[in-house]
C-alpha positions in Angstrom: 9.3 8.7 -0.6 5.8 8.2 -1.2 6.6 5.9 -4.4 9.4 4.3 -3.1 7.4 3.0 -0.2 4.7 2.0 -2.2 7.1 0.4 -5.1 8.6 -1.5 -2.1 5.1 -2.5 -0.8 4.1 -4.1 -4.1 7.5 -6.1 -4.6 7.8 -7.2 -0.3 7.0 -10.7 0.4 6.5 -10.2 3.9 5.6 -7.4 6.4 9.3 -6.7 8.2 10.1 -3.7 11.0 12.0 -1.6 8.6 9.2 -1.9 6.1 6.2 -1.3 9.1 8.3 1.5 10.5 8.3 3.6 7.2 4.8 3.5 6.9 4.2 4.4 10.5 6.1 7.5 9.3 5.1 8.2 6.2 1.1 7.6 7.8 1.6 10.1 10.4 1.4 13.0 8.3 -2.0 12.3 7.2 -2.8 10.8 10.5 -1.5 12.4 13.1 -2.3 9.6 16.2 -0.2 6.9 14.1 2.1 5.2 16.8 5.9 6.2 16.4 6.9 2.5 16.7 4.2 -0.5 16.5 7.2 -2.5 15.3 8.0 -3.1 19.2 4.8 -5.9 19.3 7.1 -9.2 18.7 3.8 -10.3 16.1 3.7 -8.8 12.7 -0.1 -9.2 12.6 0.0 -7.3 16.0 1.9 -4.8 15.3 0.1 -3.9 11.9 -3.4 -4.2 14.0 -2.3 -1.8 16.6 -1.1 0.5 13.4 -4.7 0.4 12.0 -6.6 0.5 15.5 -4.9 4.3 15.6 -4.9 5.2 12.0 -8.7 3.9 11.3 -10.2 3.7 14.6 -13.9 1.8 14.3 -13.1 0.9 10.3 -14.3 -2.3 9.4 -11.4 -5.0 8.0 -12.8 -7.3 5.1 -10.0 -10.1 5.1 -10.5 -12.8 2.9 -8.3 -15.5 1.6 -6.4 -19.3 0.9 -4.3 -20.1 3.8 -1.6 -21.9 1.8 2.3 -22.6 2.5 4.9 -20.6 1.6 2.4 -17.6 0.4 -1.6 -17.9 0.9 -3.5 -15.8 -1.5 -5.3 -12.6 0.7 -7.4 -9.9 -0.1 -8.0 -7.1 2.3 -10.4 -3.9 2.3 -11.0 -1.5 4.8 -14.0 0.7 4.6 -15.1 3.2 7.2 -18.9 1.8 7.2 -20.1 -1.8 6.6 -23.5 -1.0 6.0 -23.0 1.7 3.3 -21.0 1.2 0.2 -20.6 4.9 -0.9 -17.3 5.6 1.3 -15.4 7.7 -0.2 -12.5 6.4 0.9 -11.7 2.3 0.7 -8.2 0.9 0.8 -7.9 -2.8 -0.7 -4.8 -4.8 -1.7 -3.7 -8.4 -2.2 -0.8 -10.1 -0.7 0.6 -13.3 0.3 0.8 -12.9 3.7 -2.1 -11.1 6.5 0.1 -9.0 7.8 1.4 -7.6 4.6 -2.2 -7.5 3.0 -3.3 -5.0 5.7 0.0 -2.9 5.9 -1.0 -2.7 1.8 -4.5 -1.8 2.2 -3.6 0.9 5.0 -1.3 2.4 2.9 -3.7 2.2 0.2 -6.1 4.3 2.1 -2.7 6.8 3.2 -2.2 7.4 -0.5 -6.0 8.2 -0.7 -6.3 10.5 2.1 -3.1 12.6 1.3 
């Protein structure tokens, strides 16, 4: 499941329920307060938010990007200090979207922690 998800993560175009729902999932075994169903917030950006605010409680979020139409160009790393840069665990991804940049860059970190 692991690959699938993260084969499906690297084709999506955008962050949708189904998609959010399976990591919410998938995260839960490694951390354990993941909420069951963040796909209830009516904002993707939201919902993903709330996802990290349990997952990575006090992480920092390093968002950067081109806010373009149809698909910006977004880079994303989370790191568990912002004044040290010897973490040893960092996600990072690239997406065109915000919400599907974090949802990559959390899962990155999943995949990492497992």
């Amino acid at each position: 499941m692991t690959q699938d998800l993260t084969t499906r993560l690297a084709a999506a175009e955008m962050l949708d329920t189904d998609l959010l729902a399976e990591i919410c999932t998938a995260a839960a075994a490694t951390f354990p307060d993941a909420p069951a169903h963040p796909e209830v917030l009516s904002d993707p950006t939201e919902a993903v938010m709330h996802l990290l605010a349990h997952c990575l409680p006090g992480w920092h979020i390093h968002l950067t990007g081109q806010a373009a139409e149809p698909n910006g160009h977004w880079r994303c790393s989370l790191r568990k200090s912002d004044a040290h840069d010897d973490d040893l665990i960092v996600g990072t991804a690239t997406g065109p979207t915000i919400p599907l940049v974090l949802a990559r860059a959390l899962w990155d970190v999943v995949r990492k922690s497992a």
